[in-house]
Each structure stands twice: as C-alpha cells, then as structure tokens.
C-alpha positions as CSV (number, residue, x, y, z in Angstrom):
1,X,20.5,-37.9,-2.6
2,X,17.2,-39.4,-3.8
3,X,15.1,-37.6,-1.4
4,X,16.8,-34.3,-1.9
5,X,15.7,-34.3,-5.1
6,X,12.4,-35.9,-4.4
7,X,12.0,-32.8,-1.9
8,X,13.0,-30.2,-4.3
9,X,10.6,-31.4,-7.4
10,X,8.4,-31.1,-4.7
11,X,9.1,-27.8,-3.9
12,X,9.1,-26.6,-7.6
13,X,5.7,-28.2,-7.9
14,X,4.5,-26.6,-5.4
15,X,5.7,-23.5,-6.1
16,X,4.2,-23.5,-10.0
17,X,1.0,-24.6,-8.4
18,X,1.1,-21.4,-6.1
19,X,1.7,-19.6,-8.9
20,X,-0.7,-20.4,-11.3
21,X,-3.5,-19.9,-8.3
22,X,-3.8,-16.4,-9.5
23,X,-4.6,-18.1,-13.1
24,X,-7.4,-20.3,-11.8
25,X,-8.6,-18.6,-9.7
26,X,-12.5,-17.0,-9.3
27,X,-10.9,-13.6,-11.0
28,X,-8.4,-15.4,-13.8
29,X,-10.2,-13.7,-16.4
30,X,-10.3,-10.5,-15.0
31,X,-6.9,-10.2,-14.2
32,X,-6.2,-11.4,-17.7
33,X,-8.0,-8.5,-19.3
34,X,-6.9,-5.9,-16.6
35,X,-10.6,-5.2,-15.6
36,X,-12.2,-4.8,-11.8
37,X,-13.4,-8.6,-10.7
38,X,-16.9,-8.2,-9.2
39,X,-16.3,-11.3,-7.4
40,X,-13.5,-9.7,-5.6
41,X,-16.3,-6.9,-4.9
42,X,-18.4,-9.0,-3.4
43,X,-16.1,-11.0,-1.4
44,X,-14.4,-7.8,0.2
45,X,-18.0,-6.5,1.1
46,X,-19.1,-9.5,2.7
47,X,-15.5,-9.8,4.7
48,X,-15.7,-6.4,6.2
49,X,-19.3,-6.4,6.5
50,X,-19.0,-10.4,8.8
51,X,-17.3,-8.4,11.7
52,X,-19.5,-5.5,11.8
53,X,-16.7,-3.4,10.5
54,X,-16.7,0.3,9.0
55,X,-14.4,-0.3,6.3
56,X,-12.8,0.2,2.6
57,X,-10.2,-1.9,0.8
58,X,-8.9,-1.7,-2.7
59,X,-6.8,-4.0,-4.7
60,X,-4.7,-2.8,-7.5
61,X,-2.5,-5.4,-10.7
62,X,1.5,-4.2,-10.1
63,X,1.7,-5.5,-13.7
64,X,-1.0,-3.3,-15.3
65,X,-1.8,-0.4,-12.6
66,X,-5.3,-1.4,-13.0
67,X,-8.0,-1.6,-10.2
68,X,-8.7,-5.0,-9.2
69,X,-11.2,-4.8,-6.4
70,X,-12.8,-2.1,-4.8
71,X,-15.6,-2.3,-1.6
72,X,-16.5,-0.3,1.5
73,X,-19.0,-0.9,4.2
74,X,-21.6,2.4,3.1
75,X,-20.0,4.2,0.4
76,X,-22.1,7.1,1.9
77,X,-19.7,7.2,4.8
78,X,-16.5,5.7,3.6
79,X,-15.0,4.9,0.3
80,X,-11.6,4.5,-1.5
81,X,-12.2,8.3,-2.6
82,X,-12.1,9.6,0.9
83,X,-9.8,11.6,2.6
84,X,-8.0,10.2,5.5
85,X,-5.5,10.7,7.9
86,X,-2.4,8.1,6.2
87,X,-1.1,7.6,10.4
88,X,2.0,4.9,10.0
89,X,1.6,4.5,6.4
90,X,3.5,8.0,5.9
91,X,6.5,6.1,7.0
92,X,6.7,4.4,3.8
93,X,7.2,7.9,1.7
94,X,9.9,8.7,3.7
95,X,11.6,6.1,4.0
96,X,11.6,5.8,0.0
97,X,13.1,9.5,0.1
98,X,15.9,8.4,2.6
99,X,16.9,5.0,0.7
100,X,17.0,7.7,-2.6
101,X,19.0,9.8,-1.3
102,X,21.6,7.3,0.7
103,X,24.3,8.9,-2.0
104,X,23.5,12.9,-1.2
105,X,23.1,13.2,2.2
106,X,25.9,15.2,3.7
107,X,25.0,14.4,7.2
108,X,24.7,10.3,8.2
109,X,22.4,9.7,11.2
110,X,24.1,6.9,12.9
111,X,22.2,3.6,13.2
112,X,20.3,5.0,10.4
113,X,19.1,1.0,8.9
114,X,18.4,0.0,12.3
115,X,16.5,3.3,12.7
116,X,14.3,2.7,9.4
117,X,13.7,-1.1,10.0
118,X,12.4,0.1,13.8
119,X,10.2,2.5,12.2
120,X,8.7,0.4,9.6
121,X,8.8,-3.6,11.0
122,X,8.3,-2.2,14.6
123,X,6.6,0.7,13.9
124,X,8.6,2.8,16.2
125,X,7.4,6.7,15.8
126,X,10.4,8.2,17.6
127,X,12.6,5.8,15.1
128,X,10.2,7.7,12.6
129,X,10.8,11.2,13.8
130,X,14.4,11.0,13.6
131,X,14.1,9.7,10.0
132,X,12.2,12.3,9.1
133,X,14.5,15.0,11.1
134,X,18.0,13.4,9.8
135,X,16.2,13.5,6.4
136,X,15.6,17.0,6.0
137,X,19.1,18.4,7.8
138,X,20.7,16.4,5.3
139,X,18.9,16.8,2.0
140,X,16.8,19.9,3.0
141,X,13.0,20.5,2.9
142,X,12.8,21.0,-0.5
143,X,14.0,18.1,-2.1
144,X,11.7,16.2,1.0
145,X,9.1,17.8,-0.7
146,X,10.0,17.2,-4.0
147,X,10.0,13.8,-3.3
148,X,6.2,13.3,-1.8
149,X,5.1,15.4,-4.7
150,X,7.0,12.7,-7.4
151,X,5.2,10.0,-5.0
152,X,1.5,11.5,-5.7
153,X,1.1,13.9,-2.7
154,X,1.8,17.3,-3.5
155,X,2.1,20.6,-1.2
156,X,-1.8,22.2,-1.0
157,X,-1.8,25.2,1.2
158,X,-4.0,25.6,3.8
159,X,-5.9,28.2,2.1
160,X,-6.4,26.2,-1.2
161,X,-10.1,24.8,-1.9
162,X,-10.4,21.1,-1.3
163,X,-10.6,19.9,-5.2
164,X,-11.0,16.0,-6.5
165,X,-8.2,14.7,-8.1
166,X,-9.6,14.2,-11.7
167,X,-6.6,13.4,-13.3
168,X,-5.8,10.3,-11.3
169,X,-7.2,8.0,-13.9
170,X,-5.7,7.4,-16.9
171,X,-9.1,5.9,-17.9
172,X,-12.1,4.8,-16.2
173,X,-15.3,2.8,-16.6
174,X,-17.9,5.6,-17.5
175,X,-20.3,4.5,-15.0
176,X,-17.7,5.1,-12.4
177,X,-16.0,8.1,-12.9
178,X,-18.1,10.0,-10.2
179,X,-17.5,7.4,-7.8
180,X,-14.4,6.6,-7.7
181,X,-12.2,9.9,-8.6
182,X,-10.7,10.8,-5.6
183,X,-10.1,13.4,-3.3
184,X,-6.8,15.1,-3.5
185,X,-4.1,13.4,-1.5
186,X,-2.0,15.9,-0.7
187,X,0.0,17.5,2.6
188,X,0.5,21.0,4.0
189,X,4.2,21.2,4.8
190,X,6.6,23.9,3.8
191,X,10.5,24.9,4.3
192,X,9.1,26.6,6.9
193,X,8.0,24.3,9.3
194,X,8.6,24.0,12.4
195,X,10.8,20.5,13.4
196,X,8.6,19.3,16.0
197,X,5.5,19.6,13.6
198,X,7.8,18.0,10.4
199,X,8.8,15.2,12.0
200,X,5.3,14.5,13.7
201,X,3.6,14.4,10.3
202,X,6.0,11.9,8.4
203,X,6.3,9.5,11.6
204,X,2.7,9.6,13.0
205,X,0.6,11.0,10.2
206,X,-1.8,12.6,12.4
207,X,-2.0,16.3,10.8
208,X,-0.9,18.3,7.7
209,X,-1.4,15.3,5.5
210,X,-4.0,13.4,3.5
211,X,-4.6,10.2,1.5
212,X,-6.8,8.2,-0.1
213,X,-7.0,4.8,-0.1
214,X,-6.6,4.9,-4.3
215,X,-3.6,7.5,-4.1
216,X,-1.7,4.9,-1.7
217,X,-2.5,1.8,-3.5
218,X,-0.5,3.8,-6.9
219,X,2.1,4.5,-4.6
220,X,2.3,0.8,-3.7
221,X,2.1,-0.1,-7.3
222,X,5.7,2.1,-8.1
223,X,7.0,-0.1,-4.8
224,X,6.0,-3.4,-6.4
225,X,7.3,-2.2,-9.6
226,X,11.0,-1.6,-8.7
227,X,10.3,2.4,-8.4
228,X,7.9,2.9,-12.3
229,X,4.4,4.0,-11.6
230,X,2.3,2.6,-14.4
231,X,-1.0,4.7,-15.3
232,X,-3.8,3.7,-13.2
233,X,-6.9,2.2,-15.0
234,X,-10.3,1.3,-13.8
235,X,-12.0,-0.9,-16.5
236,X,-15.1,-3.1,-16.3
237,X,-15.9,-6.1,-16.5
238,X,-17.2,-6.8,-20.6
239,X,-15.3,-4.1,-21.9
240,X,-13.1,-4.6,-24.4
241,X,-9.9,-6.3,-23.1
242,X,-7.5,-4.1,-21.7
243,X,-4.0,-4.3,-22.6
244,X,-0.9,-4.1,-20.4
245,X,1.1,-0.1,-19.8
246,X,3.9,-0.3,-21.5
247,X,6.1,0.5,-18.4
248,X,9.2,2.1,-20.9
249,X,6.3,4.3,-22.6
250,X,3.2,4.7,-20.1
251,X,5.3,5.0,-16.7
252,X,6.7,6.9,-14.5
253,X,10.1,6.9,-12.1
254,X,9.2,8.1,-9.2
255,X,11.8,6.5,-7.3
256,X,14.8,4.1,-7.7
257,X,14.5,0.3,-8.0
258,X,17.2,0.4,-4.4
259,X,14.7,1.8,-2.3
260,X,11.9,0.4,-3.7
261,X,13.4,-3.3,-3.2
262,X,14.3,-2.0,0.8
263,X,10.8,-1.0,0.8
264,X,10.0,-4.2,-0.1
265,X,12.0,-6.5,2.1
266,X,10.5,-3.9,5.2
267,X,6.9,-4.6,4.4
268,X,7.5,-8.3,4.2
269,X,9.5,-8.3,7.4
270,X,6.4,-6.2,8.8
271,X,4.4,-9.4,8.4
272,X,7.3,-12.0,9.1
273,X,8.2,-10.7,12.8
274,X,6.6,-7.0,13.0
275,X,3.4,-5.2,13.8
276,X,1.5,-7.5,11.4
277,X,3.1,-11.1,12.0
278,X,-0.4,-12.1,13.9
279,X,-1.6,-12.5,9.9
280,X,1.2,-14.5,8.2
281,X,-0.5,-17.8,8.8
282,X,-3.4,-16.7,6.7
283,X,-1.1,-17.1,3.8
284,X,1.4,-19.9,4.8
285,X,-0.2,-22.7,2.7
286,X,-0.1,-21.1,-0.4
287,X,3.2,-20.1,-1.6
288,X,2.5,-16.3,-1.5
289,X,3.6,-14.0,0.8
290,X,2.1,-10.6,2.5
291,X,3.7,-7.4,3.2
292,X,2.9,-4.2,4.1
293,X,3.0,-1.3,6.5
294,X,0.4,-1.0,9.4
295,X,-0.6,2.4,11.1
296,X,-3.2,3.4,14.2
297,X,-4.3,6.1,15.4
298,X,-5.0,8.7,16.1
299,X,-4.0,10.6,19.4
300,X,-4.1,11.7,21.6
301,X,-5.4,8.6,23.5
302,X,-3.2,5.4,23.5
303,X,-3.7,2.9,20.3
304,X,-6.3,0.7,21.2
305,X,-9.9,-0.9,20.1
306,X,-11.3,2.3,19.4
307,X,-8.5,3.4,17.0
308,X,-8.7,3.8,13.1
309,X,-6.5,1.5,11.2
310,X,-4.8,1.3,8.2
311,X,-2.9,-1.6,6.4
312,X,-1.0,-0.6,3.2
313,X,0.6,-4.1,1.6
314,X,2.2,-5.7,-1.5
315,X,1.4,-9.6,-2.2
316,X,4.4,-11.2,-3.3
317,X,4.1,-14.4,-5.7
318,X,6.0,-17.8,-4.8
319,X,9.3,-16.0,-6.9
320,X,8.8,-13.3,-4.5
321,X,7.7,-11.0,-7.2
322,X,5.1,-8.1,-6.1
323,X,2.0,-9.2,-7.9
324,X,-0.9,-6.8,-6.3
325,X,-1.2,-3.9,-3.4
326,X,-3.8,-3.9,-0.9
327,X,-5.0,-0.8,1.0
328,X,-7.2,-1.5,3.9
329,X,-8.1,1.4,6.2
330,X,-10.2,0.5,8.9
331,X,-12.6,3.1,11.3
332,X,-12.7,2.6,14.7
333,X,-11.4,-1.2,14.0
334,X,-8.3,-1.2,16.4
335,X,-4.9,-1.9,15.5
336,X,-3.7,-2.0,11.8
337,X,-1.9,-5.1,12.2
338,X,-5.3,-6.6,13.2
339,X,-8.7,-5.9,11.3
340,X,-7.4,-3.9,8.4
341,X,-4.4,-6.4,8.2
342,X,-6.5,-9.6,8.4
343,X,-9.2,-8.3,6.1
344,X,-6.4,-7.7,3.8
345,X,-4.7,-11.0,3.8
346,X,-7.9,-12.8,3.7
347,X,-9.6,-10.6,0.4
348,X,-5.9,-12.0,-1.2
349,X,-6.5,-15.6,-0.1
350,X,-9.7,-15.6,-2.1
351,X,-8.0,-14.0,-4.7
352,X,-5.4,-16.5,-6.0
353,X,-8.1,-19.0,-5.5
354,X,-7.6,-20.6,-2.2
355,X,-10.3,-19.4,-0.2
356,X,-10.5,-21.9,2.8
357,X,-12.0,-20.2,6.0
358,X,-9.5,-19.3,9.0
C-alpha cells in the first residue's frame, strides 16, 4: 500500500511539474500577457534553418487565440501568409462536419468510425474519399459547405480576384500588419461538382482548396477549445498586457464540443500509433503530449523525399487539456509525419521549457 501511494505522489508531482513548465519556461511572460515570444522566433528559425529546410511554422495560445510564435526560412519565399495546398490536413474539416452532423444524416455509411479513424490516424485517402462522399449524400453539399465556411474557408469562385484576408485579425502589432495578414483561405467547390472531384479535394487536398498556415492554426484553436473560436490577436512583445477573449463574449461556435473532442482524441492517436508516432518520444519526458494531422503531397508522383509536407497539431498539457496549435508546412521536406512533424514537436519542447537536444 505504501508504495502505491509513494508512486502516485509521484505521479502528481510530476505531473504539476509538467505543468507549470509552460510557466517557467523561456516565454512565461509572454504567454502570460498573450504577446508573440521572440525567443520562440528565434528558436523556430534556427530549427528549420539546422536541416537546410524551406519552411514555416506558427504557434498559436488555445486560451487567448493569440499568436505565439511565428518563423519561416525566407519570408520572401514562404511565410505563414501564403497560400498552400492544405493535402491531408483537409481531413480534419470534414471530419468535424461528419461528427456534427452524426444526429442528421439520413443515410449511415457503414464502418463509418473505423472509416474516419483510418482516414485521420492512418491517413487513408480512400477512407477519406468515402467520408467525404457519405458526407454529402447524407447532409447535401450545401450544409458541407456551410460548414467549411463556419470553419474559416469560404466558397471563392474561380473567377473572383485573389484578395488578403484583412479581417483575420482582431488586432495586430502595427509593425506587422503587412506581414502577417494573410492570404484568403478559401476553396472552389459548389453543389455542382462533380463526385470524383469532391471527394478528391476533402481527402487529398490537392486542388480547389487553399490555406494558410494562420487560417489553420484558428481552426485548430476552435478544436482545442471544445468547438469556440476565440478572436485571433497578434501582439508584441512590450505592449501593454493583453487580456484573455472572453470566450462567452469574444467567440465563436463553429462547431460542437462532440466533434471537436473526436477530433481531438484522432490527432493524439495520430502521434500515439499513426502517421506521426516516429515523434512521440520527443515529448515523452515531459508530461505533454502531441497531436495532430499530417499530410504529403502532392501527386501525381508517389509520397516521398521530394514531397511538401504539412503537420497541423494541438499540444495537450499533463490534464490532457489543448494548451497551443502548431502548424508546420514543410516544401519539398518529405513526409508530414517527419520534418514538419519533428520540427513541430521540437519548437514545443523549447517551449514549455525543456529544451534538451534529441
């Protein structure tokens, strides 16, 4: 009996320790006043830049939707503003928009939960493309749409000029509003679509859809936060301390707390036993946990060292509460679950304060 309790003060200790990293850490106080940590900066920069990688990251606070780090190899090339091809990542949207609709839909695709964990922990596109099929027999095209555009990715026609999205910020540091206001995330599908072409785009993400690395780190945000998007804020370091969105005021539903804690429990399992697991030791010592969803591509040649990557991940505390997202798209890196994935879980490591080399 004494050494199961000896064990489990242990345990606890270790777990408050874990949890107060974040605290102590080299960005404590800029977490505390919801401001960008230039430390962080730096630290990403120098991650990405140590393999000779072309790449861009961004961290956002779940708690306070505000930007915590942001870096890129050559912001002339690549930056969290760009436009890119989501690939995988997609997989996340619709999933939400299947787990929100689990009461509507008239028509049940059998083996649907073994279909959306294959699609998401294994990253199985035809698992995707019947997801995404099933999805819009059942619910229609519409309310699909409906859906992305509640996420942050609205319809844009083909036709429409390619505009920034200046109202992503609910405030921004004045000497980065040209920098970092984002191109429109947005997709081109309509009711009309061909089925082939529909379920292509929300399995693969290879066409009729862009994001940014900022527009998918809000949309991880609303995950972390049981389905409320909180106003995103970019504030700088010195400025006047930032309080926390109120999240009954400020925020936004943009989809319910039972998909986003599915979504959740996916993007951990995508690091526990998935198509990230090769990074889950990076964080083993420490209490917190990684999740996210990994995508590559794209065609038509077969995933390999020349493809572009993408990691899009929560960081869950020792409570296994979503503390921060992390979007890590990699060019020409390989596989999500490797560069963007590791350069993720490592740009966390330093940030709750336990940055020992791996």
């Amino acid at each position: 009996m004494r050494f199961g309790l000896v064990t489990a003060l242990a345990v606890m200790i270790s777990q408050v320790l874990a949890e107060d990293q974040s605290k102590t850490g080299p960005c404590s106080t800029a977490l505390q006043q919801a401001v960008v940590c230039e430390t962080a900066n730096q630290r990403a920069r120098e991650i990405i830049i140590s393999r000779n990688l072309e790449a861009v990251t961004a961290v956002m606070d779940v708690h306070t939707g505000s930007l915590v780090a942001f870096a890129t190899s050559d912001p002339n090339k690549l930056d969290v503003t760009t436009s890119l091809l989501p690939l995988s990542t997609v997989k996340l949207m619709v999933a939400s928009s299947w787990w929100d609709h689990e009461q509507q839909k008239a028509v049940e695709l059998p083996h649907s939960e073994q279909l959306l964990s294959d699609m998401i922990v294994s990253g199985n596109d035809d698992a995707g493309r019947r997801i995404a099929s099933g999805l819009r027999k059942s619910i229609g095209a519409a309310s699909v749409l409906k859906d992305l555009e509640r996420y942050g990715f609205p319809f844009v026609g083909t036709s429409t000029p390619r505009e920034k999205d200046t109202k992503f910020w609910a405030e921004v540091a004045p000497q980065w509003r040209d920098r970092l206001t984002p191109a429109l995330s947005f997709h081109s599908l309509g009711r009309d679509t061909p089925m082939h072409e529909w379920e292509d785009t929300l399995s693969i993400g290879e066409a009729h859809f862009t994001v940014t690395a900022l527009h998918l780190s809000r949309f991880l945000q609303a995950v972390g936060n049981g389905g409320l998007m909180l106003p995103a804020i970019a504030r700088a370091e010195n400025a006047r301390e930032g309080t926390k969105s109120d999240k009954n005021g400020n925020s936004t539903r943009i989809m319910g707390d039972k998909a986003a804690s599915k979504l959740q429990a996916a993007m951990r399992a995508v690091v526990e036993r998935g198509t990230a697991k090769d990074v889950a030791n990076i964080l083993a010592d420490t209490g917190w946990q990684i999740g996210g969803k990994t995508g590559t591509g794209p065609g038509p040649n077969r995933p390999g060292r020349e493809s572009d990557g993408w990691f899009a991940g929560l960081v869950f505390d020792p409570q296994r509460n979503a503390r921060f997202t992390v979007a890590t798209f990699v060019k020409h890196g390989g596989y999500g679950g490797g560069n963007a994935a590791r350069i993720s879980a490592e740009l966390v490591r330093f940030l709750i304060g336990t940055n020992t080399s791996r």
